[in-house]
C-alpha positions as a Python dict, from the first residue, in 0.01 Angstrom:
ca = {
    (1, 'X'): (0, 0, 0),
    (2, 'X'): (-144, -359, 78),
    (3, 'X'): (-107, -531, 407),
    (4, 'X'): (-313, -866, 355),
    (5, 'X'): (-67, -1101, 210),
    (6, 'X'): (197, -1079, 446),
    (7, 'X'): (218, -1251, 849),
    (8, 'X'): (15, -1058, 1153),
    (9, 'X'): (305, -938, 1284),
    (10, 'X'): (478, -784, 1016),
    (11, 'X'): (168, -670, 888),
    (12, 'X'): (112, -451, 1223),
    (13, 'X'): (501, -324, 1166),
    (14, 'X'): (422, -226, 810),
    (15, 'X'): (90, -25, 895),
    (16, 'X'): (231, 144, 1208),
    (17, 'X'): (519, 239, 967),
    (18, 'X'): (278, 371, 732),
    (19, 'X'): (85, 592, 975),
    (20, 'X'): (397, 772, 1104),
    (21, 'X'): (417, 893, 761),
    (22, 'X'): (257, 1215, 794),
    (23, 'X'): (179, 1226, 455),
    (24, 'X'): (-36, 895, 491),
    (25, 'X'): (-393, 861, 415),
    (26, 'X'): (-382, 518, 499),
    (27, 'X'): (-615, 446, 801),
    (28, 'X'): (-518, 185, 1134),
    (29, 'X'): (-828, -7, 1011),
    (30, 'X'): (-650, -26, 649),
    (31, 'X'): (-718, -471, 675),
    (32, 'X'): (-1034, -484, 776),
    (33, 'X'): (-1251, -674, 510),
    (34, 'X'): (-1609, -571, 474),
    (35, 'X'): (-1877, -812, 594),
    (36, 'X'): (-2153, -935, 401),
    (37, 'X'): (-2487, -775, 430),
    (38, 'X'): (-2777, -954, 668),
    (39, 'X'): (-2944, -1156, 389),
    (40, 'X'): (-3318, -1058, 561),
    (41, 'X'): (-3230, -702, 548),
    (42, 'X'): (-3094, -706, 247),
    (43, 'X'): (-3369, -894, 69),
    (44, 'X'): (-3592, -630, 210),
    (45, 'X'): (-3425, -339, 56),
    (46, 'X'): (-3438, -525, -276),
    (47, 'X'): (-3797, -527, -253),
    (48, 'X'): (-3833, -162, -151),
    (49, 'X'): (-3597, -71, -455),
    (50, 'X'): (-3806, -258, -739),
    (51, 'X'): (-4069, -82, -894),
    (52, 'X'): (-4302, -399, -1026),
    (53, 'X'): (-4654, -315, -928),
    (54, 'X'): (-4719, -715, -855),
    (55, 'X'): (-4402, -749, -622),
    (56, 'X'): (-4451, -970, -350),
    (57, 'X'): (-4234, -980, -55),
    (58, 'X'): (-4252, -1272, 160),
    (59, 'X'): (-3898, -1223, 305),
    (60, 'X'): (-3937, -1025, 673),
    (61, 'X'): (-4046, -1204, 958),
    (62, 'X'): (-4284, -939, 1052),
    (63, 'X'): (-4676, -961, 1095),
    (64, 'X'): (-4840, -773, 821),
    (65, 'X'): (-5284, -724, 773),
    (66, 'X'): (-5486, -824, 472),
    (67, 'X'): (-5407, -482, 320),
    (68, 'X'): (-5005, -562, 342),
    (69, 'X'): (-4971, -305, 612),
    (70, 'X'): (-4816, -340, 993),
    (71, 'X'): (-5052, -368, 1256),
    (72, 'X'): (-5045, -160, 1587),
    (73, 'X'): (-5213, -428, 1805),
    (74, 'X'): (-5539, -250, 1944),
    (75, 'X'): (-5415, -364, 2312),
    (76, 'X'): (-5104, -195, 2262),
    (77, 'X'): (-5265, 107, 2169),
    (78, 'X'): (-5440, 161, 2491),
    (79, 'X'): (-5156, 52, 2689),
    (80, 'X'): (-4959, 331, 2486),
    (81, 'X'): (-5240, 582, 2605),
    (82, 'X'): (-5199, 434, 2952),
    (83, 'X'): (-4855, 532, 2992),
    (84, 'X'): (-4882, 874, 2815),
    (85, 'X'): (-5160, 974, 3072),
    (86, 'X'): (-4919, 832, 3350),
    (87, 'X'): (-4808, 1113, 3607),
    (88, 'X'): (-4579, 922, 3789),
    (89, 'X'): (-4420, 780, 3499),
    (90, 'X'): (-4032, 891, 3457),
    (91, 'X'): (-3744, 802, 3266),
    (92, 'X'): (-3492, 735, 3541),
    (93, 'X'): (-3280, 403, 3484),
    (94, 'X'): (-3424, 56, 3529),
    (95, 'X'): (-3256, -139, 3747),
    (96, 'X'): (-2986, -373, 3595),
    (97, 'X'): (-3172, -639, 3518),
    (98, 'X'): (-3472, -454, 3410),
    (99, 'X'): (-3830, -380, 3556),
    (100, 'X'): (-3902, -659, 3802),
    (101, 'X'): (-4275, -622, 3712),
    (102, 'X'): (-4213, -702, 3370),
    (103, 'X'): (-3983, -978, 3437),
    (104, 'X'): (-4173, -1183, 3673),
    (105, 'X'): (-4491, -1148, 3405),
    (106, 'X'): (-4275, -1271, 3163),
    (107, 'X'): (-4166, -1575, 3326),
    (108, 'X'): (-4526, -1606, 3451),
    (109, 'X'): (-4674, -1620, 3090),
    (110, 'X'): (-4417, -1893, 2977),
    (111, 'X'): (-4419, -2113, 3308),
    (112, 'X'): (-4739, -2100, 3359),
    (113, 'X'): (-4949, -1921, 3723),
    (114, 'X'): (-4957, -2274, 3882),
    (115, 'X'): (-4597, -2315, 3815),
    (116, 'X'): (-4446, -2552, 4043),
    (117, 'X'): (-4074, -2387, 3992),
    (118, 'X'): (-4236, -2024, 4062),
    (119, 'X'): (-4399, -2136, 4400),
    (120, 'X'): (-4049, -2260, 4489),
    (121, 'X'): (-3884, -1977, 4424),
    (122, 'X'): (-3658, -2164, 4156),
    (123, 'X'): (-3736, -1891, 3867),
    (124, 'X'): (-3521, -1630, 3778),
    (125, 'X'): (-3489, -1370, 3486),
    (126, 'X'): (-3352, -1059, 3305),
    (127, 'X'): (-3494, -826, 3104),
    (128, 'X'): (-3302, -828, 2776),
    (129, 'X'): (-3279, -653, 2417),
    (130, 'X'): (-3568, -861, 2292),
    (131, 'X'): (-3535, -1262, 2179),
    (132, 'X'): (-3193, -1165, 2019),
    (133, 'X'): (-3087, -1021, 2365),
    (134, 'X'): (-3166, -1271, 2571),
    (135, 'X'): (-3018, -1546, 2336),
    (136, 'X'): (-2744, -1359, 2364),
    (137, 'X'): (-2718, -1311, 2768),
    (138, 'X'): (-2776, -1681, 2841),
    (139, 'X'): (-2536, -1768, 2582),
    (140, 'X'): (-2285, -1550, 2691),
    (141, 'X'): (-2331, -1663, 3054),
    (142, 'X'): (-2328, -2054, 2955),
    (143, 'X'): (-1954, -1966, 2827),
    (144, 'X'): (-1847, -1817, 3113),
    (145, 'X'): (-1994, -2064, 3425),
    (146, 'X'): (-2106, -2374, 3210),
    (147, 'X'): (-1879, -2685, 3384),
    (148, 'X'): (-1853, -2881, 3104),
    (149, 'X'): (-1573, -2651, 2906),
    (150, 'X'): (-1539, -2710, 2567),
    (151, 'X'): (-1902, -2845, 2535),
    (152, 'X'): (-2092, -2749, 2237),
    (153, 'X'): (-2402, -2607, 2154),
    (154, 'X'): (-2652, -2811, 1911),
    (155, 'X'): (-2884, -2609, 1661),
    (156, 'X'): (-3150, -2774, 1433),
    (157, 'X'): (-3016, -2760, 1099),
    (158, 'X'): (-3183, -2541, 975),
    (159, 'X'): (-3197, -2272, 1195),
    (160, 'X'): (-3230, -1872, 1263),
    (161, 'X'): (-2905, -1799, 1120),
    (162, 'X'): (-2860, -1569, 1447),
    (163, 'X'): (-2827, -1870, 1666),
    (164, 'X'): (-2489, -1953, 1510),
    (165, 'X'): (-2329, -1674, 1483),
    (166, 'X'): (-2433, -1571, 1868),
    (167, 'X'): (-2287, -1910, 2011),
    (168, 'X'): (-1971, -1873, 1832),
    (169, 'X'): (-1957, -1513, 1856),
    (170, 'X'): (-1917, -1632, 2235),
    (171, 'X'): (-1672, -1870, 2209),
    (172, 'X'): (-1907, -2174, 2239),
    (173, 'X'): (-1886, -2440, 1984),
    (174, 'X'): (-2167, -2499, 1726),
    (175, 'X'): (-2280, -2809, 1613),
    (176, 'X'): (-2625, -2934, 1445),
    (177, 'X'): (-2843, -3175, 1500),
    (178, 'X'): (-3123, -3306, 1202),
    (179, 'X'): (-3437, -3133, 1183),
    (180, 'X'): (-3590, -3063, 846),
    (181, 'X'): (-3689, -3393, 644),
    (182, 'X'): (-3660, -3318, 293),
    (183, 'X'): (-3840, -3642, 200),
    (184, 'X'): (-4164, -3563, 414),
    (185, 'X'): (-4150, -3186, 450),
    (186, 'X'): (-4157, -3261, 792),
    (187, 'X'): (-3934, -3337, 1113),
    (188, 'X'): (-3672, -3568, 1110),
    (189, 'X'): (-3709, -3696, 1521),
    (190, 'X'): (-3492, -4025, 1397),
    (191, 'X'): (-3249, -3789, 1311),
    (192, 'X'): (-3287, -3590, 1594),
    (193, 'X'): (-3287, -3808, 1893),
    (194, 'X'): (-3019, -4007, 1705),
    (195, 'X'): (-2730, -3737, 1744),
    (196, 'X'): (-2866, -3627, 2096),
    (197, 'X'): (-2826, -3975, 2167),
    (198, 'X'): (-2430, -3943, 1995),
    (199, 'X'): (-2358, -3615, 2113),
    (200, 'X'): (-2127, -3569, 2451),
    (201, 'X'): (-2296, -3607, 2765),
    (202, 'X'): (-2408, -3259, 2867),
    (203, 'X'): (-2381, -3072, 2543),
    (204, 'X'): (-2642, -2757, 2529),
    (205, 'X'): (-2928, -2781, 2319),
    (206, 'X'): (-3135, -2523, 2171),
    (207, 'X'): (-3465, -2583, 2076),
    (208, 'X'): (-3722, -2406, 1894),
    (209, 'X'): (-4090, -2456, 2158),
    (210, 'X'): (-4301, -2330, 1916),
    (211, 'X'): (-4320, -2200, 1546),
    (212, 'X'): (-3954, -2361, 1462),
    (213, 'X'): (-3809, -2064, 1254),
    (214, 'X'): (-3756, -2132, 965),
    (215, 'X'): (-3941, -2493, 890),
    (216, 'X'): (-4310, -2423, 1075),
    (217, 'X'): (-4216, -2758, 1167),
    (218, 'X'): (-4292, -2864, 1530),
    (219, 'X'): (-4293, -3169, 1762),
    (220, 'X'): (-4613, -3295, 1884),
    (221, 'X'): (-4627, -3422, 2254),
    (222, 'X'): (-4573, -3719, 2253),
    (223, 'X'): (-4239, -3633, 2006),
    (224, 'X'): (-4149, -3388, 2265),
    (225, 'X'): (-4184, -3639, 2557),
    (226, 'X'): (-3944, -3871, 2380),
    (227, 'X'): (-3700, -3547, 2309),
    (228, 'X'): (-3676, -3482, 2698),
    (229, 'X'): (-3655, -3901, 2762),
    (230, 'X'): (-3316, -3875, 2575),
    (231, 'X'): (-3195, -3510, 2725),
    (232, 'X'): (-3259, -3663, 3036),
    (233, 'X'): (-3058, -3926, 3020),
    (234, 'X'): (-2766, -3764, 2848),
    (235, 'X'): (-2746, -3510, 3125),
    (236, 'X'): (-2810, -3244, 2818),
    (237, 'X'): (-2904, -2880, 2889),
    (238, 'X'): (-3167, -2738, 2757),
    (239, 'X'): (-3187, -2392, 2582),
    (240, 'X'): (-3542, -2263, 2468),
    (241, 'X'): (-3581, -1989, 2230),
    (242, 'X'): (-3929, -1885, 2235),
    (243, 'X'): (-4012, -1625, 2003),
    (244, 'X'): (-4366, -1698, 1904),
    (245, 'X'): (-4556, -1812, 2176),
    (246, 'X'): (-4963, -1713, 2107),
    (247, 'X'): (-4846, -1629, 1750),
    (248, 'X'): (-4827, -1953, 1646),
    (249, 'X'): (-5130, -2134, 1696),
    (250, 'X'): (-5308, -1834, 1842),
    (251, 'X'): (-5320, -2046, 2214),
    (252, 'X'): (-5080, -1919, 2453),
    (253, 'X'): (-5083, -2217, 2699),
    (254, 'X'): (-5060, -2470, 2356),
    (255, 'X'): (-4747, -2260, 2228),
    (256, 'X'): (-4580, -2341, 2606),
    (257, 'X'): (-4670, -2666, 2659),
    (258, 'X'): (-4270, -2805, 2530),
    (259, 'X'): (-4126, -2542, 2828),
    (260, 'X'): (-4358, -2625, 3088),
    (261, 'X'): (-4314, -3005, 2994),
    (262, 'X'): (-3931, -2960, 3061),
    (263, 'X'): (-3985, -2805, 3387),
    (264, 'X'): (-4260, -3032, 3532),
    (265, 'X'): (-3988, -3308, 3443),
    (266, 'X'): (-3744, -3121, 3668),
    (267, 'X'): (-3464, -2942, 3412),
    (268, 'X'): (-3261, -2712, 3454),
    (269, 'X'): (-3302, -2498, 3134),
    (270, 'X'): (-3293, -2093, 3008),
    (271, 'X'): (-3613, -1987, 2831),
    (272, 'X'): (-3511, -1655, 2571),
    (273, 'X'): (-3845, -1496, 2523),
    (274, 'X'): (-3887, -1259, 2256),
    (275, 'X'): (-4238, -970, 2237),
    (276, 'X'): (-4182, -895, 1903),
    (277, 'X'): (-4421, -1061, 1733),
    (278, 'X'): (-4705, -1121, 2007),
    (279, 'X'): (-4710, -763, 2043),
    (280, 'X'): (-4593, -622, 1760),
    (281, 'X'): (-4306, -438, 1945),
    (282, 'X'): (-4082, -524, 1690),
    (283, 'X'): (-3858, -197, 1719),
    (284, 'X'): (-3905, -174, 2094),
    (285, 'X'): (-3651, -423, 2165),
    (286, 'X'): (-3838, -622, 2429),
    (287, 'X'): (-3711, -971, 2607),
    (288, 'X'): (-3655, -1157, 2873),
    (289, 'X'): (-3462, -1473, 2968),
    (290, 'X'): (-3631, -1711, 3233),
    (291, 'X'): (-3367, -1942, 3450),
    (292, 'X'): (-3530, -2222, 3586),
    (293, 'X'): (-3300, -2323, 3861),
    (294, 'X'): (-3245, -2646, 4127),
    (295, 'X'): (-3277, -2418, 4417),
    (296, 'X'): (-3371, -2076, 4460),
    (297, 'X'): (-2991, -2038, 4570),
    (298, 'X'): (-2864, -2120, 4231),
    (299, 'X'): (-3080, -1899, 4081),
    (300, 'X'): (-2989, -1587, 4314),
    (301, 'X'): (-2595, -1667, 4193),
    (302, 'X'): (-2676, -1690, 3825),
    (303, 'X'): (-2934, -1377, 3834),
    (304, 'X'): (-2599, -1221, 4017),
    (305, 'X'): (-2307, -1292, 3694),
    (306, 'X'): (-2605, -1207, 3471),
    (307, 'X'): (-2662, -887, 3612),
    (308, 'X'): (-2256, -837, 3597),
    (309, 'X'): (-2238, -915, 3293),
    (310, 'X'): (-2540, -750, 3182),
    (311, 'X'): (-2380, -400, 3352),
    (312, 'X'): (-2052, -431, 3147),
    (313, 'X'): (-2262, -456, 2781),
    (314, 'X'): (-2604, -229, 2811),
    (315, 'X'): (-2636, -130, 3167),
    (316, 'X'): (-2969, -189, 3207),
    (317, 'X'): (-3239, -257, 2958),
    (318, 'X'): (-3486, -17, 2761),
    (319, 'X'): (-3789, 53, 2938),
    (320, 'X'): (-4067, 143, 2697),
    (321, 'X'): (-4110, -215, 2528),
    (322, 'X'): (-4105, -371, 2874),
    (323, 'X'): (-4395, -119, 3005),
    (324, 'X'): (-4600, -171, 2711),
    (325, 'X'): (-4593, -532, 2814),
    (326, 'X'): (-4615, -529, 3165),
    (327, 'X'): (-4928, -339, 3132),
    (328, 'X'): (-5094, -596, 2976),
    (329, 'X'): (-4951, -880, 3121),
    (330, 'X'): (-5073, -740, 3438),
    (331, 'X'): (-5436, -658, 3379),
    (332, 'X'): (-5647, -900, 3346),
    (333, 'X'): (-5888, -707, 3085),
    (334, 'X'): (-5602, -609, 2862),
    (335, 'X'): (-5486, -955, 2881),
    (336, 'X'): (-5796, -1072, 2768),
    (337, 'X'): (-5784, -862, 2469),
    (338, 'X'): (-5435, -903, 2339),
    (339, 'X'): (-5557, -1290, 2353),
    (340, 'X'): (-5793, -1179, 2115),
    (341, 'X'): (-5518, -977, 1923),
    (342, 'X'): (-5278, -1282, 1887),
    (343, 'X'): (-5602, -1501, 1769),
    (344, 'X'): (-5671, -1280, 1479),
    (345, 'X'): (-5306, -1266, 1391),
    (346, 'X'): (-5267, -1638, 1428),
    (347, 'X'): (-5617, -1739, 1241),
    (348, 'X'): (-5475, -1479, 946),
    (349, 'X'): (-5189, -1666, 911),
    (350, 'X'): (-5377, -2043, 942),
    (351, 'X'): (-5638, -1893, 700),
    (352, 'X'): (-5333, -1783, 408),
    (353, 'X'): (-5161, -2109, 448),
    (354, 'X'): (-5512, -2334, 341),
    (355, 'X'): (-5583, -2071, 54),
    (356, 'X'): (-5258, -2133, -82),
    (357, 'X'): (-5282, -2502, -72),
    (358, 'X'): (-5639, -2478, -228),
    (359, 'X'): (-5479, -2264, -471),
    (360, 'X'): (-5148, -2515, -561),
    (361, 'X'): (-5428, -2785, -539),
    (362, 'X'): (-5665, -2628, -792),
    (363, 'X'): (-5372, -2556, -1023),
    (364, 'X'): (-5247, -2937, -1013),
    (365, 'X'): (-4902, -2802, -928),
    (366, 'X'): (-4682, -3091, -938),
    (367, 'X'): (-4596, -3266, -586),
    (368, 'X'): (-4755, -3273, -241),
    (369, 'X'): (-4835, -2961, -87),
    (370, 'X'): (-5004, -3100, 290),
    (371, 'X'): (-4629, -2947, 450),
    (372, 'X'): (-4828, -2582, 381),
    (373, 'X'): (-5141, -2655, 643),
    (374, 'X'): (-4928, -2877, 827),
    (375, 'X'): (-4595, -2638, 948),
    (376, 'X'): (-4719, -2303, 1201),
    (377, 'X'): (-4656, -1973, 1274),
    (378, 'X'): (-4559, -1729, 1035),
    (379, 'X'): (-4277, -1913, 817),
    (380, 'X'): (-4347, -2188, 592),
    (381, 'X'): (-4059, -2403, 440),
    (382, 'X'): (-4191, -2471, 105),
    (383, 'X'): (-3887, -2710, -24),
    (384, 'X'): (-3823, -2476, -325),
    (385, 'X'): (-3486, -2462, -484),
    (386, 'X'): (-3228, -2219, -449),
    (387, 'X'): (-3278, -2166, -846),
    (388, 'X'): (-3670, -2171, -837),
    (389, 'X'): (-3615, -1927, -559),
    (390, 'X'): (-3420, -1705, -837),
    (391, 'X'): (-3644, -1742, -1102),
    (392, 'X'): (-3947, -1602, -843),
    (393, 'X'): (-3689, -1336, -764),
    (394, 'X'): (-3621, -1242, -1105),
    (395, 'X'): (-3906, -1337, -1333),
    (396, 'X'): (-4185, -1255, -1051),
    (397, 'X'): (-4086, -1020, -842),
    (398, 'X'): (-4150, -1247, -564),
    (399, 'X'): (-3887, -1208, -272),
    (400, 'X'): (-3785, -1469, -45),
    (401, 'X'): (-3482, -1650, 171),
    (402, 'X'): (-3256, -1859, -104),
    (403, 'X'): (-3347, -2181, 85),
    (404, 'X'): (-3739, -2124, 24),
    (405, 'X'): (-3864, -2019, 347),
    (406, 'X'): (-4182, -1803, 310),
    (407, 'X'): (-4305, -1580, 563),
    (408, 'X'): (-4715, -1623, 502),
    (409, 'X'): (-4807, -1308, 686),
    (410, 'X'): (-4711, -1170, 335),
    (411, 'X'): (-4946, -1343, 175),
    (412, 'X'): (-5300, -1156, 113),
    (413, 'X'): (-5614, -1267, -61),
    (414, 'X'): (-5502, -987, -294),
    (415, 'X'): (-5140, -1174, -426),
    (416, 'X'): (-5187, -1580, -277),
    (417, 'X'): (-5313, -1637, -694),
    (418, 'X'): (-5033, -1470, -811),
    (419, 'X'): (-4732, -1651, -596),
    (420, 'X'): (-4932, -1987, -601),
    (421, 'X'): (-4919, -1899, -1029),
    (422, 'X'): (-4525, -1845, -1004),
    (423, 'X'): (-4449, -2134, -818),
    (424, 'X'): (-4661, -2362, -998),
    (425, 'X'): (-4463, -2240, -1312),
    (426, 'X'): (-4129, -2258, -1108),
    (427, 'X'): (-4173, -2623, -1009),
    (428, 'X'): (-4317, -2759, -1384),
    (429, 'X'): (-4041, -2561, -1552),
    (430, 'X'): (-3739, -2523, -1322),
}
């Protein structure tokens, strides 16, 4: 029996019919379509299914070493010993929103110690399920106390596909502004201002500080100073999704200096931080969201409806992830080191994206390849086509996103030859 094709309400009629059949197998879920499989994850199990000695896959957003393997950051190690050796340590629940320790470090590392907005007592924060998390918990709180109802929320087209499907997922509108110039492989800031200049005064903008996912593309500072002229005088609120900083140019102060630009001009804003990829935590889970407020008052109500809301979805947060990082955060020797950690992830990356431009150079592949040293952090938008992208897939073995986003920390001096080979064949012959 079939209940798709016919109105809601009879539908429901027809399958609570059906059930009180006892001789039914049909189940209460019978019209539920299946959703599509996470194109990331799925791309990855692709990869781990084909047996081609010379695959390549250049799909996860995930730091990997010269050899192709994860690395355990060496900092991370020794906090991991710290805590193991820990007497006092216990696993009793954290508080709501999460291990103030951690949280305050957190909003320390993106605000900066001579913070302005921290001395005033203007900074609040909750520990989250990593970037995703705390995207998530701002959003979620923006649709439930934002005063502009009905206002929408702008994403740079492209995007993380996440950031969609989170704002919707919430009830918020989702719009996009221009981002990626095809033409120039580079940003489109006519583009850009132009529709924050359009859009409805005080629509929510998320931006990308650092490492824009999936381009590499970001705005210098004087780009970002005219970016803030116009969300200033729109009345626009700003939402920062910060998932890279250190990662992407290895300088954790130069990966901030959009946020703390924002807040020296006196915003209002959210900050969703992410430890995923500074520390390597990826399965940890570990985030926070900084609220820069007006007055420290503000900030004690919205820190209040967070941590309702927060105690209706999770409870509280995870605490391993969030000790890890408060450990470091918190010593100044260990923070010295993971500063050294996040350079040699960062220089990796910097060094893989010049040998494969030396390498598309030396081969004479066709077009301008400058976008590859040009973009940061650990994706590269390499303007491939959707079918190049398939003939890499199929002919090469090579796996990336349909819209020819590469993550370089795939890249190794052991395959850069071979993918700089396939696409120079993919763009003479395809």
């Amino acid at each position: 029996m079939t209940f798709t094709s016919t109105p809601p309400a009879l539908r429901l009629q027809q399958i609570s019919n059906h059930l009180a059949d006892k001789n039914t197998t049909a189940s209460v879920f019978e019209s539920v379509k299946e959703a599509p499989a996470d194109v990331i994850f799925a791309l990855t199990s692709s990869y781990k299914a084909d047996t081609y000695p010379q695959k390549v896959n250049l799909g996860v957003g995930a730091y990997r070493t010269e050899e192709g393997r994860p690395w355990v950051l060496p900092v991370v190690k020794k906090a991991d010993r710290i805590l193991v050796n820990d007497e006092n340590l216990d696993h009793e629940y954290l508080p709501i929103l999460g291990s103030d320790a951690f949280r305050k470090a957190s909003s320390k590392l993106i605000l900066g110690a001579n913070s302005k907005a921290l001395a005033e007592g203007r900074v609040g924060s909750a520990q989250c399920i990593s970037g995703t998390g705390a995207v998530y918990t701002g959003a979620h709180f923006l649709s439930k106390h934002y005063p502009i109802k009905g206002a929408a929320c702008y994403i740079s087209k492209p995007t993380w596909a996440n950031h969609r499907a989170i704002f919707e997922g919430v009830g918020i509108p989702v719009l996009e502004y221009p981002y990626w110039d095809p033409a120039t492989k580079g940003l489109d800031l006519k583009g850009m201002l132009g529709t924050m200049q359009s859009a409805p005064n005080g629509s929510i903008f998320l931006l990308h500080p650092c490492a824009h996912n999936p381009t590499g593309v970001d705005p210098t500072p004087e780009q970002w100073r005219q970016i803030a002229d116009v969300m200033e005088a729109k009345g626009h609120f700003t939402f920062f999704d910060c998932a890279y900083q250190g990662f992407a140019s290895g300088s954790l102060d130069k990966d901030a200096y959009s946020v703390r630009y924002f807040v020296e001009r006196g915003f209002e804003l959210f900050v969703a931080q992410s430890f995923s990829k500074n520390f390597g935590l990826y399965s940890e889970r570990a985030g926070n969201l900084t609220i820069v407020a007006r007055t420290p008052e503000v900030k004690n109500r919205v820190e209040s409806q967070i941590a309702k809301a927060q105690r209706a979805v999770i409870s509280n947060p995870p605490a391993y992830g969030s000790r890890v990082v408060s450990v470091v955060l918190n010593d100044e020797k260990l923070y010295a080191e993971w500063e050294t950690n996040l350079s040699t992830m960062a220089n990796r990356i910097i060094d893989m994206r010049k040998v494969l431009y030396d390498e598309l150079t030396r081969l004479g592949t066709p077009g301008k390849w400058n976008h590859i040293v040009d973009q940061i952090g650990m994706f590269s938008f390499t303007g491939l086509t959707t079918p190049q992208v398939k003939v890499l897939k199929e002919k090469y073995h090579v796996y990336l996103t349909d819209n020819g986003r590469i993550s370089m920390a795939g890249l190794n001096s052991k395959n850069v030859k071979y993918f700089a080979q396939a696409v120079d064949d993919v763009v003479r012959n395809h």
